[in-house]
C-alpha distance (Angstrom), angle and dihedral (degrees) to the residues before:
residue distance angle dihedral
X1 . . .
X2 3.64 . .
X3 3.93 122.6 .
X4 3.76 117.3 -117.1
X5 3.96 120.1 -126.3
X6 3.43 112.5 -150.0
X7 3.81 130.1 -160.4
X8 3.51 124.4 -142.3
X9 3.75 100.0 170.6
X10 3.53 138.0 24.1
X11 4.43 116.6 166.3
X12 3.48 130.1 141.4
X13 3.65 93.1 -89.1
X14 3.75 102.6 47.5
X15 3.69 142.4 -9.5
X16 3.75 123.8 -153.0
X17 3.88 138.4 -160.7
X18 3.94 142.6 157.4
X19 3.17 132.7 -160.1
X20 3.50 134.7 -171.1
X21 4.38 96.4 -25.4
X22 4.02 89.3 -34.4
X23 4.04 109.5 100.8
X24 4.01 107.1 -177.4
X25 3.51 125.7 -175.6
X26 3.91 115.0 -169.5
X27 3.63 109.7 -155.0
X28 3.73 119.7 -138.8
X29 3.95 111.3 161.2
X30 3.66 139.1 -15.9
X31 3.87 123.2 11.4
X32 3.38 101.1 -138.1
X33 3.92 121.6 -168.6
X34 3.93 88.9 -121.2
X35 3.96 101.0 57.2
X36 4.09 78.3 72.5
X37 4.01 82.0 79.1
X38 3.52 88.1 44.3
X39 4.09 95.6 50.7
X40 3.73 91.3 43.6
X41 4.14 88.5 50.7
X42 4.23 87.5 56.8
X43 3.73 87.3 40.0
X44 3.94 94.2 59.2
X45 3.84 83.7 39.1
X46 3.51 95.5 68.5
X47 3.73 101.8 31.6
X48 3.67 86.6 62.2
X49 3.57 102.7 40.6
X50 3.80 87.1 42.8
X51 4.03 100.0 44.4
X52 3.80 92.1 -136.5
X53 3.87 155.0 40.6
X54 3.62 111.7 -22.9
X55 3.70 134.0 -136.4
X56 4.13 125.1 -125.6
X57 3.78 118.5 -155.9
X58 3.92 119.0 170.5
X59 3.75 121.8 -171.8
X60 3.82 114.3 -162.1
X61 3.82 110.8 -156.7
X62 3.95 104.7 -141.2
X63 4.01 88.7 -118.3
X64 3.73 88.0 58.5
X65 3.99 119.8 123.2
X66 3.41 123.1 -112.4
X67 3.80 109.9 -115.0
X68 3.43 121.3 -123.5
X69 3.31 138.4 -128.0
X70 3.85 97.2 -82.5
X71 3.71 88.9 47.6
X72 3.91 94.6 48.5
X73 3.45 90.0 50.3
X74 3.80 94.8 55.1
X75 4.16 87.9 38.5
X76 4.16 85.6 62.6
X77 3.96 94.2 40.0
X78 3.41 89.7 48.6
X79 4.19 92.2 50.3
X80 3.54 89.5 48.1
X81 3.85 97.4 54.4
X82 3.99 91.9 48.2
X83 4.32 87.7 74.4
X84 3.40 104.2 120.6
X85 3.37 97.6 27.1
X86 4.20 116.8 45.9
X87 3.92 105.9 50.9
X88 3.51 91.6 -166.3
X89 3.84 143.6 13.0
X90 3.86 134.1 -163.5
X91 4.03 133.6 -171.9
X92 3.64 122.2 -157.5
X93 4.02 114.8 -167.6
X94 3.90 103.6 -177.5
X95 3.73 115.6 -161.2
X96 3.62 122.4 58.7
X97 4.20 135.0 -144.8
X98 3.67 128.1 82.9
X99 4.36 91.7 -45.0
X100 3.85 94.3 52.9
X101 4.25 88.1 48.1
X102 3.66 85.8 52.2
X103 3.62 95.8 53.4
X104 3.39 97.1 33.6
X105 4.02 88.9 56.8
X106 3.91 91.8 41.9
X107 4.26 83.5 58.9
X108 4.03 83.9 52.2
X109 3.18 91.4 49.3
X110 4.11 100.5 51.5
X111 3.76 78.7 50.5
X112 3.94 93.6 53.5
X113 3.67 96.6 46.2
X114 3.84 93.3 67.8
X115 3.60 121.3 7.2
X116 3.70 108.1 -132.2
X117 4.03 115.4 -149.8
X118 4.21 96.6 -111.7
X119 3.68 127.5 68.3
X120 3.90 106.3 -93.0
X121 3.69 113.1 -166.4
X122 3.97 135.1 -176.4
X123 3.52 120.6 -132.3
X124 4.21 143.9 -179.0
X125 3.26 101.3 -142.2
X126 4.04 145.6 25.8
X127 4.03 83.1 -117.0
X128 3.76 98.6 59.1
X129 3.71 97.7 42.3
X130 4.09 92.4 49.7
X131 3.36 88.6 47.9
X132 4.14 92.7 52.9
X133 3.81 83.6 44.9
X134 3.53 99.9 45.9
X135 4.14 90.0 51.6
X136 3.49 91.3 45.0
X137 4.08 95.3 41.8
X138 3.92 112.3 54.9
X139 3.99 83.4 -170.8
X140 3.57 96.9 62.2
X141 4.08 122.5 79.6
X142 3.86 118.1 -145.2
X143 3.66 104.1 -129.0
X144 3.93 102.5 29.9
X145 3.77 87.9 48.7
X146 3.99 90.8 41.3
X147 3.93 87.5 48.1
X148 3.58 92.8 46.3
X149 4.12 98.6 47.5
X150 3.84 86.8 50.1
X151 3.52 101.0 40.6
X152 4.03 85.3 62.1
X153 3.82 97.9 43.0
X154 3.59 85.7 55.9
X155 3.89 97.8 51.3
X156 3.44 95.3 39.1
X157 3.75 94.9 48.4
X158 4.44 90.2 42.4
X159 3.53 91.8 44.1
X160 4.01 94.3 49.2
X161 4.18 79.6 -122.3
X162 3.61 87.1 -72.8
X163 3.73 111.8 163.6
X164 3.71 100.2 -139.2
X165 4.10 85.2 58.3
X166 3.25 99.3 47.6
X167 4.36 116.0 73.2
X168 3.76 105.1 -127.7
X169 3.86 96.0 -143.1
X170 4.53 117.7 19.9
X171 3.65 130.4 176.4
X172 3.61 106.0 -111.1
């Protein structure tokens, strides 16, 4: 029987979704200090549905703002209060050049500012970071997981992250 993703956010700066203990949030304009509140709403999502530690995958379109300070700030805060209940996290900044080294060192260093109790990793591609996951996360499958993640990059990133474009709940 296939697992249902369901989407608990969709704007025109990110969408979000979990499915089974998987929560991924596909970043497609401004990091906002709010969409914390939103994250941690997916996050308890999933733990619940999912009886366990939960997962934390980020994908950073290239055209993606930087976030500023106040966002930064809330990005750490918001890593930090997850111990105990994300076992690991992942953050995949596609692009590459002198922008994507700037983001992908701003993402270091939210994770430097306050070490959060779960391995948090950076990553190039979905590929990399579900294979991390997967090795680290006996409950996770390779391809389903890997279909899944880039399924809703793709819909999110097509559909501008529009709600009405993107299905709220999918057989996966």
């Amino acid at each position: 029987m296939a697992s249902m993703r369901h989407v608990t956010l969709a704007s025109d700066d990110l969408a979000i979704c979990y499915w089974q203990n998987l929560v991924v949030v596909v970043w497609t304009g401004n990091t906002l200090p709010h969409h914390v509140a939103d994250i941690r709403f997916a996050v308890e999502r999933a733990r619940k549905a999912s009886d366990g530690p939960v997962c934390l995958l980020q994908l950073v379109i290239p055209e993606a703002a930087i976030p500023d300070s106040g966002a930064r700030t809330a990005l750490s805060n918001m890593l930090r209060s997850f111990e105990g209940t994300v076992s690991h996290s992942a953050v995949v900044h596609f692009g590459s050049g002198f922008r994507a080294c700037v983001v992908r060192s701003v993402v270091t260093a939210i994770s430097a500012l306050r070490r959060q109790g779960f391995p948090h990793q950076v990553f190039g591609s979905i590929q990399d970071s579900i294979t991390w996951l997967v090795s680290n996360v006996k409950a996770l499958q390779p391809s389903p997981t890997y279909r899944m993640a880039q399924q809703f990059y793709d819909e999110a990133v097509a559909g501008g992250s529009r709600a009405e474009r993107l299905p709220q709940t999918r057989a996966v």
